[in-house]
N, C-alpha and C positions, 0 to 999 in steps of 0.2 A: 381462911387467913383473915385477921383481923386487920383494920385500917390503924397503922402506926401515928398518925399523926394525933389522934385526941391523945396520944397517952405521951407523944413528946412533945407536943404544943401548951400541956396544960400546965396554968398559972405562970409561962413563959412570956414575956415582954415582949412584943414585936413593934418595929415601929417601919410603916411602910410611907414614901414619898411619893407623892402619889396615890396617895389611899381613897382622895375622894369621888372618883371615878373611873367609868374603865375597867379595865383589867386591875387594876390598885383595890378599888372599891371591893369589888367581887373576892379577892386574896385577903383582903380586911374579914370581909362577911363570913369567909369560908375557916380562916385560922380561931375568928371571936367563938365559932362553931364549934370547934375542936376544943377551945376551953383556954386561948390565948388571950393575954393583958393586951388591945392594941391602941396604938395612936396612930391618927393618922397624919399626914401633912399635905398640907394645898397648898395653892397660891392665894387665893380667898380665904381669909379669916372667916367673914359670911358663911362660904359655902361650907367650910371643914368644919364649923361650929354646926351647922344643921346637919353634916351626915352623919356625924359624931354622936349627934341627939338622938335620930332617926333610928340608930344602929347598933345603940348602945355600946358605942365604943368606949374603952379608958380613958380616953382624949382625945384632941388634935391640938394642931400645931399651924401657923400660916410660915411658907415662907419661901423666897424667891431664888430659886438655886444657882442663879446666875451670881446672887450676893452673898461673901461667905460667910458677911455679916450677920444676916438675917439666919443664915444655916445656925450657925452659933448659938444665936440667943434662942431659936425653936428648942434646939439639944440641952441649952444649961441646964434644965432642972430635970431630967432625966434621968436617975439614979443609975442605972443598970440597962444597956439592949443586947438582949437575947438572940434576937433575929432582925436586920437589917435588909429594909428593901427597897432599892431605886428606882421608881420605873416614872421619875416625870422625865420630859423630855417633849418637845413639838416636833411637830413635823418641819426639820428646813429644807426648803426646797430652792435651788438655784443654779444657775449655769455658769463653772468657773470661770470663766470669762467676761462674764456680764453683771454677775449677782454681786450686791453691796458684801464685803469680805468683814467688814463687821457680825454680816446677816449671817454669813456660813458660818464663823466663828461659835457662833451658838449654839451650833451642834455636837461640840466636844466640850464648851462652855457648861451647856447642860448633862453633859454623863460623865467625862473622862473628869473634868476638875472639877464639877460638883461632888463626886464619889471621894476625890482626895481631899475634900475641903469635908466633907460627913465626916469619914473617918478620921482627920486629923483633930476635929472638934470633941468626938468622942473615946479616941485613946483609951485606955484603959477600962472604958465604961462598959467596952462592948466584950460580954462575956465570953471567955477563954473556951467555952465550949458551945458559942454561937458558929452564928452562920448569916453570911451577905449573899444576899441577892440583886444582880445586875438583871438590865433588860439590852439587848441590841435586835436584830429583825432579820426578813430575810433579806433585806440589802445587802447584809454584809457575805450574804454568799451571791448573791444575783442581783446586782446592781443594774440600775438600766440608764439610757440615754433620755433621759428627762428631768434633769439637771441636780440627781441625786447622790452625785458621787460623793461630795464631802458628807453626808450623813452617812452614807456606806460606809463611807471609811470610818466614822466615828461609832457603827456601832460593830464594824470588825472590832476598832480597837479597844470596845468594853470586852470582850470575850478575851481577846491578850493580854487584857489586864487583870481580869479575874484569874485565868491561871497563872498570873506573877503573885497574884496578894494571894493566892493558895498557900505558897509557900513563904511568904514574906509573913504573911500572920496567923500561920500556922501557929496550935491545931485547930482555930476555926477557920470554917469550912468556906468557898466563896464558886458561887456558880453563878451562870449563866443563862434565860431566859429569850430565846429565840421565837417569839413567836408568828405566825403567817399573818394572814388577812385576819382579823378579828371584828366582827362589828358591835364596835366603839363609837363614843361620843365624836371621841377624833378623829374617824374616818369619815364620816360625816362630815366634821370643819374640814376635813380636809381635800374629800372629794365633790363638798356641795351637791349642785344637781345633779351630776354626774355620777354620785354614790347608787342608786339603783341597776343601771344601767351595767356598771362593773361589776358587781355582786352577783348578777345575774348570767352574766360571760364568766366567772369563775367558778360559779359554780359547774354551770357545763364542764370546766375541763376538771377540777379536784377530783378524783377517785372518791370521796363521800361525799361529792355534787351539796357539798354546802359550805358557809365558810364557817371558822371559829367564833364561839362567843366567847363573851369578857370570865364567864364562869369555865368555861374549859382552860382559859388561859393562867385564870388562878389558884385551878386548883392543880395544877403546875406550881404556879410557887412555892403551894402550900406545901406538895411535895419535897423539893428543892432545901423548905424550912424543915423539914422534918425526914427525912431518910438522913441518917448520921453515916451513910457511907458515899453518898454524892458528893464530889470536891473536884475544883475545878475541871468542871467540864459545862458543857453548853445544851442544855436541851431543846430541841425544837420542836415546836406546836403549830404544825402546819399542816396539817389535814392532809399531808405526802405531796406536798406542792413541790418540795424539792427531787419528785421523781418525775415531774412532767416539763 
């Protein structure tokens, strides 16, 4: 059986948030692969304009998802997006008790009203026989006590959201990207020195005693962009972390 995706990715627009690293990056590399238009978008101008070069993408794009200003102006000249994919977002970490509520707000800042501020900027731009892709994690099935609940909860609630905008913008398509430990830029910022050390205790217990790369997780999306019978549902890419 043949790999569907060069044959419905090509000469199709993608534009991915988060495209200049990561998991984004990798899902950029692997769709331009298959024979897709893509742009990508950062936070850095700098950086989006050098992987753009590096990678021979269609474009990029700078721009602050927290502002829906800056969302706006990246999408105005955009004629047409085929495939839509959100995956910025930082790690917030806080204890609701304690943590600036500003600081947690950023968590649904970055996915939940960033994703309504994308699609309200592009409205009818985004092809009627496209497809959005969300990102949430395994937080939002296994959350822990280490002050991560409101991101939990904020990326439960991109998976209930994508299956409302299934049917609200229908017939394209809107899923869900679940994925586990991934070693990424941002695990890294996020676990510092400590990144080796847990990597190394997870792997012990995953059933393929390793964890996810940024290429296993994109080519998940790439999936996601291209199977025309996936619709709101949530995939997860966790090396069976959720059977242990």
């Amino acid at each position: 059986m043949t790999d569907p995706a060069p044959q419905t990715l090509k000469d199709r627009n993608v534009v991915i948030f988060g495209g200049t690293s990561g998991i984004g990056l990798a899902a950029a590399q692997q769709a331009k692969a298959a024979g897709a238009k893509v742009i990508v978008i950062g936070f850095d101008a700098a950086g989006a304009e050098r992987v753009a070069a590096e990678n021979g993408f269609a474009g990029w794009r700078a721009a602050d998802v927290t502002k829906p200003e800056t969302l706006a102006t990246a999408l105005a000249d955009i004629p047409q997006v085929d495939h839509l994919v959100l995956l910025a977002g930082s790690f917030v970490a806080g204890k609701v008790l304690e943590a600036d509520v500003a600081y947690l707000r950023r968590a649904f800042d970055e996915r939940i009203w960033a994703a309504v501020h994308v699609l309200r900027s592009l409205g009818d731009r985004l092809a009627a026989d496209g497809s959005v892709t969300f990102i949430s994690g395994a937080l939002a099935d296994r959350p822990n006590a280490y002050g991560t609940s409101v991101l939990a909860a904020a990326s439960a609630a991109m998976e209930a959201f994508a299956r409302g905008l299934a049917l609200e913008l229908a017939p394209r398509r809107v899923n869900t990207l679940s994925p586990g430990t991934i070693d990424t830029p941002l695990l890294a910022r996020t676990l510092g020195e400590g990144r080796d050390a847990y990597v190394a205790a997870l792997k012990e217990k995953l059933p393929l005693h390793r964890v996810g790369t940024a290429q296993d997780a994109g080519n998940a999306v790439v999936f996601l962009m291209s199977n025309e019978f996936m619709n709101g549902e949530t995939l997860h890419v966790d090396g069976g972390a959720r059977l242990i």
